[in-house]
C-alpha positions in Angstrom: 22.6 -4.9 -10.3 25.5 -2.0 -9.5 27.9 -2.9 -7.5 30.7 -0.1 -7.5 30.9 3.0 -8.7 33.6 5.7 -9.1 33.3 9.1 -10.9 36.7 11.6 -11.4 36.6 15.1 -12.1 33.2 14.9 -13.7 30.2 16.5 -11.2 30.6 18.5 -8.3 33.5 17.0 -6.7 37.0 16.1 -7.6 36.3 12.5 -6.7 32.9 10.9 -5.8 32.7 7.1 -4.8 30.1 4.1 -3.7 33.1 1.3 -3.0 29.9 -1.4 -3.0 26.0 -0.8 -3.0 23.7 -2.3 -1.0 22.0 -5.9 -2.9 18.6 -4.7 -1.7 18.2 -1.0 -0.5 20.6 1.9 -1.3 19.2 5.6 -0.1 20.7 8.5 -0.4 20.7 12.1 1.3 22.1 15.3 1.5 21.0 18.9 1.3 19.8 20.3 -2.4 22.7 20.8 -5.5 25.0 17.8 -4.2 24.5 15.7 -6.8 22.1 13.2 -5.6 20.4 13.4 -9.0 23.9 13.2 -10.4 24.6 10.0 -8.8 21.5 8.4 -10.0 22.1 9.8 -13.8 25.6 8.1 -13.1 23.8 4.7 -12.1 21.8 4.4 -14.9 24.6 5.2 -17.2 26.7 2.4 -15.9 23.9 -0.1 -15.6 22.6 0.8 -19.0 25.3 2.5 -21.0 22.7 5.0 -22.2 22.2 8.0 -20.9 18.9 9.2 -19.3 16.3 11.2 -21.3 19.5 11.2 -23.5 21.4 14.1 -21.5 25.0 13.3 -21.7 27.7 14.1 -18.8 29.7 17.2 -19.6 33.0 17.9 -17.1 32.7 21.6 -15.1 34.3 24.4 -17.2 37.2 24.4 -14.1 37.8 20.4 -14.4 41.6 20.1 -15.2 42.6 17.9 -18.5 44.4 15.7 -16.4 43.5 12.9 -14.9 40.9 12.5 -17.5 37.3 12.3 -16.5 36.1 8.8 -16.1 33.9 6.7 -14.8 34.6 3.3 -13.4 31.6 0.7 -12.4 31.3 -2.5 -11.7 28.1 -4.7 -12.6 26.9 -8.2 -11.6 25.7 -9.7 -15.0 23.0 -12.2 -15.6 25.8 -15.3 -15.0 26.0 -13.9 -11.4 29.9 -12.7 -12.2 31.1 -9.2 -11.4 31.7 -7.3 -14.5 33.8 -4.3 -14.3 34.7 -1.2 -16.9 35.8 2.6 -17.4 34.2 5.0 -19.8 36.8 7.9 -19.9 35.8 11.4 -21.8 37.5 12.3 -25.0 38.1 16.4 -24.9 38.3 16.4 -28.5 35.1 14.5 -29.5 33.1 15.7 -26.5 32.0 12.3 -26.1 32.7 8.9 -23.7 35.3 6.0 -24.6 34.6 2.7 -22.8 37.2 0.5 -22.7 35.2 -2.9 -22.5 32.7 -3.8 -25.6 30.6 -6.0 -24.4 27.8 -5.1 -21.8 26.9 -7.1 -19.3 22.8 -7.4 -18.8 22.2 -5.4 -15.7 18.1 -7.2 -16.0 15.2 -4.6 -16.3 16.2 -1.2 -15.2 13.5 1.6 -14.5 14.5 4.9 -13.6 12.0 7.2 -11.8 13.2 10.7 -12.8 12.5 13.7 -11.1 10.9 15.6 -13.5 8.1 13.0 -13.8 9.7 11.0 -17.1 10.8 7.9 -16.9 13.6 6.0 -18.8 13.8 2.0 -19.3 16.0 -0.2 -20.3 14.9 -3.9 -21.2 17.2 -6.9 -21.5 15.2 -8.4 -24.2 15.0 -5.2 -26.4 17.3 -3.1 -25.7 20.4 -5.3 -24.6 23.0 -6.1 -28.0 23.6 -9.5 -27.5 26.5 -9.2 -30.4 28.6 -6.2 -30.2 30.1 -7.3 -33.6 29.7 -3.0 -34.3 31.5 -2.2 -31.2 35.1 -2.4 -32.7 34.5 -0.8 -36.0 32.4 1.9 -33.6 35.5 2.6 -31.7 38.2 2.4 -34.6 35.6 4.6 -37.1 35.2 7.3 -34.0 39.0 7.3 -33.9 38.8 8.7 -37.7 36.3 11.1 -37.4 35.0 11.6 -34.1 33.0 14.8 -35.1 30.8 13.2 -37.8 30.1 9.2 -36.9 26.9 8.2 -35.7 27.2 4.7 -33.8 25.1 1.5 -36.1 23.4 0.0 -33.5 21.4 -2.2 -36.5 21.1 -6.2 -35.4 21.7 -8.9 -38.8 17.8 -7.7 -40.0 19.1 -4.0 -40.6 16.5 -2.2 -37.9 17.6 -0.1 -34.8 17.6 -1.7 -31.8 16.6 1.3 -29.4 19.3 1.6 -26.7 16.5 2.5 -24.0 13.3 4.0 -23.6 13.0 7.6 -22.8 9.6 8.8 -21.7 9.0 12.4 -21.1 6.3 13.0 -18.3 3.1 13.5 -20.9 4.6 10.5 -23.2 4.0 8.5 -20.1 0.3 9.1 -20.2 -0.2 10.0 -23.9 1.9 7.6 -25.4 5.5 6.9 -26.7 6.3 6.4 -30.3 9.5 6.8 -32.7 10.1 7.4 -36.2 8.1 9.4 -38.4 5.5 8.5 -41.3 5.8 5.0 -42.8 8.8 4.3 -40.3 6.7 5.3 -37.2 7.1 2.6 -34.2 4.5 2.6 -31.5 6.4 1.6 -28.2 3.9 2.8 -25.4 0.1 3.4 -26.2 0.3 5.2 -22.7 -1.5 4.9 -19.6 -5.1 6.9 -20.8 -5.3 4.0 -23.6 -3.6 1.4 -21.9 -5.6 0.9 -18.7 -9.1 1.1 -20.6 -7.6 -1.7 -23.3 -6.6 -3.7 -20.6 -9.8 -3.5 -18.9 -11.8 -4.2 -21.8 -9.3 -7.1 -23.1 -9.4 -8.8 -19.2 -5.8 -10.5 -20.2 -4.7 -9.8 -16.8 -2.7 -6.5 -17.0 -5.5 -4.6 -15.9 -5.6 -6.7 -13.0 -1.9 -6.7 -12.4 -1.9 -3.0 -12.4 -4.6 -2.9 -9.8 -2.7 -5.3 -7.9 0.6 -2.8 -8.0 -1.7 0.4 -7.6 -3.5 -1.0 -4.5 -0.1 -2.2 -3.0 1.9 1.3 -3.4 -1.2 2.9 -1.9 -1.3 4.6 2.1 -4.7 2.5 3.2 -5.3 4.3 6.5 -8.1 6.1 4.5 -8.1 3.9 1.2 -6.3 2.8 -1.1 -6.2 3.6 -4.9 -9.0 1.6 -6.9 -9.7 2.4 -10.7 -13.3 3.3 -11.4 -15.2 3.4 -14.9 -13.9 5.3 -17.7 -15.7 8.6 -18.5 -15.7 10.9 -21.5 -13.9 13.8 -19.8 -13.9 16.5 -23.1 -15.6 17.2 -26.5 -12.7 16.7 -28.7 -11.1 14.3 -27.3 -12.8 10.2 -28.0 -10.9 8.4 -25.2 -12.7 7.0 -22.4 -10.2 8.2 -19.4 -9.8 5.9 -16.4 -10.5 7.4 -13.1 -9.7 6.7 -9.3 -12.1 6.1 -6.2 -11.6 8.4 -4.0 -13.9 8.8 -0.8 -16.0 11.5 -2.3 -16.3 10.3 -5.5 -14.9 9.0 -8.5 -11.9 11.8 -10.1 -10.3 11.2 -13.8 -6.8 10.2 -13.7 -5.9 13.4 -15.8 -7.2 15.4 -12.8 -6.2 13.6 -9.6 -3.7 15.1 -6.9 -0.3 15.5 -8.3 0.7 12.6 -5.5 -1.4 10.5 -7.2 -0.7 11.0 -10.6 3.1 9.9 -9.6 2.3 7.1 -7.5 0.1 5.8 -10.6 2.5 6.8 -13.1 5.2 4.6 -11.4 2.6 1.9 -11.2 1.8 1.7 -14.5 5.4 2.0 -16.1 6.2 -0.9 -13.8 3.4 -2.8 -15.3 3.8 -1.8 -18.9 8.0 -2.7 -18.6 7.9 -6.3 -17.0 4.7 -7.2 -19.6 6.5 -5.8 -22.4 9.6 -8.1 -21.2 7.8 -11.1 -20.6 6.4 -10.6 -23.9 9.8 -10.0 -25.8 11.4 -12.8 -23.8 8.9 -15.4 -25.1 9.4 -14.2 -28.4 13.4 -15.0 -28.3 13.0 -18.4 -26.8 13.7 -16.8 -23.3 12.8 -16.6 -19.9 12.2 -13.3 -18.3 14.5 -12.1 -15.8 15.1 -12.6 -12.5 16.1 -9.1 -11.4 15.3 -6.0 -11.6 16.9 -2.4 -10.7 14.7 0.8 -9.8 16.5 4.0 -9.5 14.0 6.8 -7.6 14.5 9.9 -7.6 12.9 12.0 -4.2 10.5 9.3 -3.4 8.9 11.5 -1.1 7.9 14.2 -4.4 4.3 15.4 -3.8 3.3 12.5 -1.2 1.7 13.6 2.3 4.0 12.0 5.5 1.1 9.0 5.6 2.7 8.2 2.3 5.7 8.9 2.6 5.6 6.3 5.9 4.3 3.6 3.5 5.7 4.3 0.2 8.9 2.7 0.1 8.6 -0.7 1.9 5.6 -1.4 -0.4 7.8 -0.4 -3.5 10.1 -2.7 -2.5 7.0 -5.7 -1.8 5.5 -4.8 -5.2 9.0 -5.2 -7.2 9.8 -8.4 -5.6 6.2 -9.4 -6.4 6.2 -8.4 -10.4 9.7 -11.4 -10.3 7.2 -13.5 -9.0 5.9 -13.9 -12.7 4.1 -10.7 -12.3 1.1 -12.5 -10.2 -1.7 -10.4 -8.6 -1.6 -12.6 -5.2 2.1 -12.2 -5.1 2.0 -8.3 -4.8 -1.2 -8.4 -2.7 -0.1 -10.5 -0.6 3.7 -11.7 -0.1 5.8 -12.7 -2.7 8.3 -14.8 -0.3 5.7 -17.3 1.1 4.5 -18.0 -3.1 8.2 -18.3 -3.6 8.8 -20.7 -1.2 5.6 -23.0 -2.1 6.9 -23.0 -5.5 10.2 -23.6 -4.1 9.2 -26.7 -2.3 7.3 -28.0 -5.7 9.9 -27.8 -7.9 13.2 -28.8 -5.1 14.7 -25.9 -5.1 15.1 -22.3 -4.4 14.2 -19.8 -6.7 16.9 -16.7 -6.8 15.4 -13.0 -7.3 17.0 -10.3 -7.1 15.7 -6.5 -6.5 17.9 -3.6 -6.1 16.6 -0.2 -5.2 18.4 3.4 -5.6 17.1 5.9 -4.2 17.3 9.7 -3.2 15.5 11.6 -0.2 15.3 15.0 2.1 12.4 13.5 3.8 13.5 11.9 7.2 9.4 10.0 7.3 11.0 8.2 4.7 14.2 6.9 6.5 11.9 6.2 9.7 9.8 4.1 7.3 12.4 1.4 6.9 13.7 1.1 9.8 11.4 -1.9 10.7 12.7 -4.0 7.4 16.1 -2.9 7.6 18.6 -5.3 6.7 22.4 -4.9 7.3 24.1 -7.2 5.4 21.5 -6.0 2.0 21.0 -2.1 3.0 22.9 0.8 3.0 22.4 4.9 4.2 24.7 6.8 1.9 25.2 10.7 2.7 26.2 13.7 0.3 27.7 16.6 2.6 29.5 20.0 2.3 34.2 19.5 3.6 34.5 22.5 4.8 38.2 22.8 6.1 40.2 25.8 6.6 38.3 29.1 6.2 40.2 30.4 3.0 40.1 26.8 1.6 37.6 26.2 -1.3 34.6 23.9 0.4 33.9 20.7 -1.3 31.2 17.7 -1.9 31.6 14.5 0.0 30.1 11.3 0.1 30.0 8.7 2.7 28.3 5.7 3.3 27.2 5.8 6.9 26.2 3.3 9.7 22.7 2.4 10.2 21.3 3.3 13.6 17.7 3.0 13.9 16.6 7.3 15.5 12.8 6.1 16.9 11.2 8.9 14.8 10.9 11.7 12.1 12.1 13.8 15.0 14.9 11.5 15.8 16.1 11.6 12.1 15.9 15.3 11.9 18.9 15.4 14.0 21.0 12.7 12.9 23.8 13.1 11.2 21.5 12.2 7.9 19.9 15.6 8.1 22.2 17.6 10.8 19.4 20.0 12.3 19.9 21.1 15.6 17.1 21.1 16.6 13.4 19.9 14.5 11.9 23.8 15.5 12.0 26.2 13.6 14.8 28.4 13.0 13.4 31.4 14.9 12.9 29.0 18.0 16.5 27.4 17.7 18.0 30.7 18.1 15.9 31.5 21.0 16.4 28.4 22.6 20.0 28.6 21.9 20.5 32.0 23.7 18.3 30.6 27.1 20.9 28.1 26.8 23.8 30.3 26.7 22.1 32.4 29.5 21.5 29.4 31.5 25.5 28.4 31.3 25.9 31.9 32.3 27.8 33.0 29.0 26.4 36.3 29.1 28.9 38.1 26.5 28.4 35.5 23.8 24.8 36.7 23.9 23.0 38.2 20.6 22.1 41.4 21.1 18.8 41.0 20.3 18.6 38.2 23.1 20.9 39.8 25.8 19.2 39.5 29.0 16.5 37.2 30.4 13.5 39.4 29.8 13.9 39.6 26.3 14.9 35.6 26.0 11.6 35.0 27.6 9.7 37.4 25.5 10.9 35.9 22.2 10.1 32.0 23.7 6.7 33.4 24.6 6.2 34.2 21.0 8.1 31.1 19.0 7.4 28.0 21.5 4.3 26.1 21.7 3.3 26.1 25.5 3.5 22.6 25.7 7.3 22.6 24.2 9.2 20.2 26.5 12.1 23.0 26.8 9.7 25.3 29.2 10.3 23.4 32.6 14.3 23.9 32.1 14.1 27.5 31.4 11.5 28.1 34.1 13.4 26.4 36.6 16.5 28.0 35.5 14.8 31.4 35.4 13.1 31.7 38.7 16.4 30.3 40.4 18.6 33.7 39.3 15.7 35.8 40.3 
């Protein structure tokens, strides 16, 4: 897991800084262009040390030289220890300098990107266990930083992959690397997978319908898979489809909602199997932790969603460390912990980290129920503005929890900072019956400067249940 994080003069502010992430949850907010997505990027670059879909960090043409762009993390390794480092960047070579060689395993990292790709990072194939290269790296860059390509090769001369980068179609389609005899297949993707799951019955196909029913709203129902049909001519693939209440839809054609929330479900699936798998091949056990960076959890999902979303991402994760077992995401994965816990003498440690981005305030009303102080933390992105000829800049704050009742409630904290949850045109006219109403006549607008025309304009923008009417009437007829 990430536990500090501290970026200089690289992204939209001078300074940007998390002094110590929540263990659990970690959500952050603030309007659009912040750097929300920014801060994720920055996450999974210091939990990782790759970068995601391979898109490196670049300082703003205005940086200054000096203090040199850096980036300073801290990360709690697989011994439990905190492991901290600094990755400066090197003007000359375009590139990053870390100071420290050797990584410290983060466990499974999965990073839910925006623009529907996803990028993974496994401790049991992508995690250099020997950074004998690191040194000769560093000193060879030092020569010629312009032409040296990094050998990542382990003692049986193949590439181990730093991560997994999947664009949005390689998800569903299918990830591979190399080219003719030296082609790799990493991902059959999720049109073969689900169908070769089905028809293999090895569990995975049940696993994934485990994680796909548990990230599902169920007030109408949630997702199931139905048969496989033959959707086109030139195309052989039998492609899974959904239940939905008026019939069965293929994947390829669902609601976009859909296709994320099963996207997510199956890259979950597809990472801890592949893990286990690669584990057991080394001798290992699989780990015990896992990190999920999510960007805009609320991206194409109706508020019914959006209320259930997150604390069943949070149940399914925990589940999949419960040795990835159906009944622990159906059901909850504490209560099988703590049976197999009392079998064995002992508790079993787990860890799940979550960081995530939102604008949607259904989403910070969601958790309020499983909230937890000492393991959660509300983080805020915002706009210093100070004196008026002063040049504005990017802040970010982590900010006390409060729970706000509702969406409504949220809309006005300082997590969103509305004035009011109307819209604007009824916000100004509410704002001038105010005015009128304190008797501050000449701070009017001049479309709004009397009562008549007030009244007029909340005729036209308030409902006529709007709880503001009984002031303004009151108020109204009393100056009559």
């Amino acid at each position: 897991m990430i536990k500090q994080l501290r970026l200089e003069n690289i992204g939209p502010a001078p300074l940007l800084e998390v002094g110590e992430f929540g263990q659990r949850l970690n959500l952050f907010t603030g309007d659009n262009g912040l750097g929300k997505t920014f801060l994720l990027d920055a996450c999974w670059y210091a939990l990782t040390r790759t970068w995601p879909d391979g898109k490196q960090f670049y300082p703003l043409p205005e940086a200054p030289k000096k203090p040199t762009p850096t980036i300073d993390y801290a990360i709690i390794g697989q011994n439990g220890r905190e492991a901290k480092n600094t990755a400066e960047y090197q003007y000359r070579g375009q590139s990053w300098m870390r100071k420290q060689a050797r990584q410290s395993s983060p466990g499974l990292v999965i990073y839910a990107r925006i623009d529907g790709g996803f990028s993974v990072w496994d401790p049991a194939r992508n995690y250099r266990h020997d950074d004998e290269n690191e040194d000769a790296y560093r000193a060879r860059r030092m020569m010629d930083i312009r032409n040296y390509r990094p050998d990542d090769e382990n003692e049986n001369g193949r590439e181990r992959p730093p991560a997994y980068q999947f664009t949005k179609d390689q998800v569903w389609d299918g990830l591979e690397e190399g080219e003719g005899k030296e082609k790799v297949i990493i991902c059959n993707g999720l049109l073969r997978d689900v169908e070769s799951w089905r028809a293999r019955s090895n569990g995975s196909f049940a696993l994934l319908g485990g994680v796909l029913e548990g990230l599902s709203e169920r007030e109408n129902a949630p997702l199931i898979f139905g048969e496989g049909v033959r959707v086109r001519l030139d195309d052989v693939r039998d492609i899974p489809t959904l239940q939905m209440p008026y019939g069965s839809v293929p994947v390829t054609q669902a609601a976009a909602g859909m296709r994320r929330v099963l996207a997510l479900a199956y890259l979950l699936v597809w990472a801890w199997e592949e893990h286990v798998r690669a584990a057991g091949l080394q001798k290992d056990s699989p780990t015990n932790r896992i990190v999920v960076l999510f960007d805009e959890v609320e991206a194409h999902l109706h508020p019914k969603w959006q209320r259930v979303f997150l604390p069943s991402l949070i149940k399914v994760v925990d589940g999949l460390l419960v040795t990835g077992r159906v009944e622990a995401i159906k059901n909850d994965p504490a209560k099988i912990l703590d049976q197999k816990a009392r079998a064995v003498g002992k508790e079993i440690p787990r860890s799940v980290q979550i960081i995530a981005t939102t604008h949607a305030p259904m989403v910070l009303a969601s958790v309020e129920t499983l909230w937890r102080g000492d393991k959660d933390k509300l983080f805020i992105l915002d706009i210093k503005r100070d004196d008026p000829g002063t040049k504005a800049g990017v802040t970010l704050a982590e900010t006390p929890w409060a729970r706000q009742g509702d969406v409504v409630g949220w809309l006005v904290s300082n997590a969103f900072g509305m004035r009011q949850a109307r819209s604007k045109e009824a916000e100004d006219a509410i704002e001038a019956a105010e005015k009128w109403m304190r008797g501050e006549f000449g701070s009017l607008p001049a479309a709004l400067d009397s009562k008549e025309t007030i009244h007029a304009e909340l005729l036209r923008v308030l409902a006529g249940h709007d709880p503001f009417w009984p002031r303004w009437i009151v108020k109204a007829e009393d100056r009559a």
